[in-house]
C-alpha positions as CSV (number, residue, x, y, z in Angstrom):
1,X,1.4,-10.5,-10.0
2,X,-0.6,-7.9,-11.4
3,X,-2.1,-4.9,-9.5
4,X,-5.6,-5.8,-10.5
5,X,-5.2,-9.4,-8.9
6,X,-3.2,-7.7,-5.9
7,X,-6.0,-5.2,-5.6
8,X,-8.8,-8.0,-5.7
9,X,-7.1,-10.0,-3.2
10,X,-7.1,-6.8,-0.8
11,X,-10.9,-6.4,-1.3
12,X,-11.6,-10.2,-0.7
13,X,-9.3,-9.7,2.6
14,X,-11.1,-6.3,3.6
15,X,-14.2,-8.4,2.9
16,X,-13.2,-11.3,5.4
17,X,-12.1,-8.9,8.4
18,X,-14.7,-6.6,8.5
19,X,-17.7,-8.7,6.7
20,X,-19.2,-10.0,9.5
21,X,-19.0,-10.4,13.0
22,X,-21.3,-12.6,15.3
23,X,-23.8,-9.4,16.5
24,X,-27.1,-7.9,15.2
25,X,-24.8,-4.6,14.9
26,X,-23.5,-6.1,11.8
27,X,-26.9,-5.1,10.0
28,X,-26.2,-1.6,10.5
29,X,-24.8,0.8,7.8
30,X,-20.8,0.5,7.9
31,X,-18.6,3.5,8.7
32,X,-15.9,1.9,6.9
33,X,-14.3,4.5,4.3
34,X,-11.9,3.9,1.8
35,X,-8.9,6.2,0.5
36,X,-7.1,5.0,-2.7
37,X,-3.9,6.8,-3.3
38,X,-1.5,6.5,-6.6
39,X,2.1,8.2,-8.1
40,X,4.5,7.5,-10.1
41,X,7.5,5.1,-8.4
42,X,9.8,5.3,-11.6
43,X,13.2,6.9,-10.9
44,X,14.7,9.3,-13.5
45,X,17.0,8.3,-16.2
46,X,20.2,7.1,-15.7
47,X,19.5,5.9,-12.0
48,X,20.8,2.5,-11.1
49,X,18.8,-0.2,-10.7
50,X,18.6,-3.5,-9.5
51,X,20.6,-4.6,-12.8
52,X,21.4,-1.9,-15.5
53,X,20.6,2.2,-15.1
54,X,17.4,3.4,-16.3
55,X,17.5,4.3,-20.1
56,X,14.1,5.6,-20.8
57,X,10.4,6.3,-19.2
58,X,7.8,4.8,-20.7
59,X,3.9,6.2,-20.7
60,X,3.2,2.9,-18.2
61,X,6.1,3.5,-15.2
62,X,6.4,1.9,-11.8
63,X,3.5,2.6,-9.8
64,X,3.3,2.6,-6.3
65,X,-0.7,1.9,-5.1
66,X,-3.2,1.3,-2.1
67,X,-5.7,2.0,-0.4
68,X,-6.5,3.4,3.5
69,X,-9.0,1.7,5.0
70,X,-10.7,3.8,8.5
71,X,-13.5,3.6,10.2
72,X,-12.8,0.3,11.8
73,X,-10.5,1.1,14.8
74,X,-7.0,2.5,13.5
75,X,-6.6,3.4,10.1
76,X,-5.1,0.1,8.0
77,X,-2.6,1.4,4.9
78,X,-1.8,-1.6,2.4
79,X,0.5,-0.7,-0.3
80,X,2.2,-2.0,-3.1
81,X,5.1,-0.7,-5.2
82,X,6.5,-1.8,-8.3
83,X,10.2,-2.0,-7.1
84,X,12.4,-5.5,-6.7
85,X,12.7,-5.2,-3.1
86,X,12.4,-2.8,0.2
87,X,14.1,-3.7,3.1
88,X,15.3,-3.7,6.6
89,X,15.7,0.6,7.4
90,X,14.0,1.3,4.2
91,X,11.3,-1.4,4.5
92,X,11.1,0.8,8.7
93,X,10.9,3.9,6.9
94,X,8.3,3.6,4.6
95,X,6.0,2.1,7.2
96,X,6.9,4.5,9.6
97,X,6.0,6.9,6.9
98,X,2.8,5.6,5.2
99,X,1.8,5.4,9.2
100,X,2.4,9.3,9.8
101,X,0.4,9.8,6.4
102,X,-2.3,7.8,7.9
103,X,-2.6,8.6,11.5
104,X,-1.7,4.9,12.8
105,X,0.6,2.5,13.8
106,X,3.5,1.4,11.8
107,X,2.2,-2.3,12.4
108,X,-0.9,-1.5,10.3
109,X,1.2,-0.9,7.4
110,X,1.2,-3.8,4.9
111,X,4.0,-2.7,2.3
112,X,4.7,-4.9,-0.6
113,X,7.0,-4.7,-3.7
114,X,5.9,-6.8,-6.9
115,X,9.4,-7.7,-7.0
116,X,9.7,-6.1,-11.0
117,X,12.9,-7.1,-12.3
118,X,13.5,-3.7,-14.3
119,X,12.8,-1.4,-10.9
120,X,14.8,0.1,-8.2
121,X,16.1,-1.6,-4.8
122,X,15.1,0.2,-1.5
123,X,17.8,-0.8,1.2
124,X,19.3,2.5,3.7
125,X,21.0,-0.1,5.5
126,X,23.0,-1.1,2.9
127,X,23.7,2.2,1.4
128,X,24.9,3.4,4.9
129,X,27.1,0.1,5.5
130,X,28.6,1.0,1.7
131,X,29.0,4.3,2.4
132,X,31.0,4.1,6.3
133,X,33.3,1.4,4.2
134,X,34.0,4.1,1.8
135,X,32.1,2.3,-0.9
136,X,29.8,3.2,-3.8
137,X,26.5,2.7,-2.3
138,X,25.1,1.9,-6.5
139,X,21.8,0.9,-6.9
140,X,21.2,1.4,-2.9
141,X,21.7,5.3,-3.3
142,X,18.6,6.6,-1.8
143,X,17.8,10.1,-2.8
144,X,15.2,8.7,-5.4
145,X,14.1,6.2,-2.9
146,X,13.7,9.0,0.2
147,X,11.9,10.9,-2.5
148,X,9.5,8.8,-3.3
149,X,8.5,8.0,0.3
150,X,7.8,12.1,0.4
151,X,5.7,11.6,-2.3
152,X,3.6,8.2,-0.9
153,X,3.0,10.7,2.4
154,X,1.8,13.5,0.5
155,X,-0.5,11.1,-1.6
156,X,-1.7,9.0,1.3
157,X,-2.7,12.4,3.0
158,X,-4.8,13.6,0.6
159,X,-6.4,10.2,-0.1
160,X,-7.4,10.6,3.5
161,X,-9.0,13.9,3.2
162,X,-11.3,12.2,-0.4
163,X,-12.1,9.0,1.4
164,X,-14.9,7.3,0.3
165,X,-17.5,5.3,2.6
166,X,-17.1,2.0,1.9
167,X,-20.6,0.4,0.4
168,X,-21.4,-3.6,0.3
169,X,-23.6,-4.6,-2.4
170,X,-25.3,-8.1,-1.9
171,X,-27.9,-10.2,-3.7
172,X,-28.7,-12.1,-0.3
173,X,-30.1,-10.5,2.4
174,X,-29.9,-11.5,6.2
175,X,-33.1,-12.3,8.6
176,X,-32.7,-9.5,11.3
177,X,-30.9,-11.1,14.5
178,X,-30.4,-14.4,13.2
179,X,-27.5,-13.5,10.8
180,X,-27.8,-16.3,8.3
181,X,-28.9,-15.3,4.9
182,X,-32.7,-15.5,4.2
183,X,-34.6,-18.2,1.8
184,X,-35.6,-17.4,-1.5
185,X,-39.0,-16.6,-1.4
């Protein structure tokens, strides 16, 4: 799925929790603010990934993207990278993260990989269960993977200091205290 479709489906689900509610209040301006944050998820040539190392890095690499949404109780971070997978102490760790960044709870952190067959895995359990074994931990080798998580903090953290208030444009307008849209004149 594309990051344009992802990032429409985010707005349509921003749109349905915090479009309406069932009070006058509703009419008044929102404090909702939006920060968008952006980097560059693609490791360095030669990494391993999820089939064959990395051989080059193109103008368009993996991108890992989202947006903070605050105003509206605890901040809400959703994000999605362009990696195969992140999971179980990885999948902790860049919630726990992207929470820190944000001020908020790790359980409104809504982390998603695009599941890109050419990208990186994201697992420290497994690269710590390979590694006690005395294995090669391969594609699970984190350095790359802890990096990036530095990054998405310092990203996320900035966002948040250049939010944006959050505007709703609309052709219908609503008849004060009733909260049903009005009839075309």
């Amino acid at each position: 799925m594309s990051f344009r479709i992802c990032f429409v489906a985010i707005l349509i689900f921003c749109k349905a929790l915090f479009g309406h509610a069932g009070e006058p209040a509703v009419l008044e301006r929102s404090k909702l603010a939006v920060a968008v944050f952006d980097i560059d998820a693609t490791p360095p040539v030669g990494s391993l990934m999820a089939y064959d190392p990395v051989t080059n890095k193109w103008d368009l690499g993996l991108r890992a993207r989202g947006v903070v949404l605050l105003g509206a109780g605890e901040p809400i971070v959703l994000c999605a990278i362009d990696w195969i997978g992140i999971a179980n102490d990885g999948y902790d760790s860049f919630r726990a993260g992207l929470a820190r960044a944000a001020g908020t709870a790790p359980s409104r952190v809504a982390l998603h990989t695009l599941h890109q067959h050419d990208a990186p895995d994201c697992d420290f359990s497994a690269e710590k269960i390979l590694k006690e074994a005395g294995l090669d931990p391969r594609q699970f080798e984190s350095s790359f993977q802890r990096q990036t998580l530095m990054h998405l903090e310092e990203a996320v953290r900035a966002a948040c200091r250049q939010r944006r208030l959050a505007r709703h444009h609309s052709n219908r307008r609503l008849v004060k205290h009733q909260l049903r849209p009005a009839r075309p004149a």
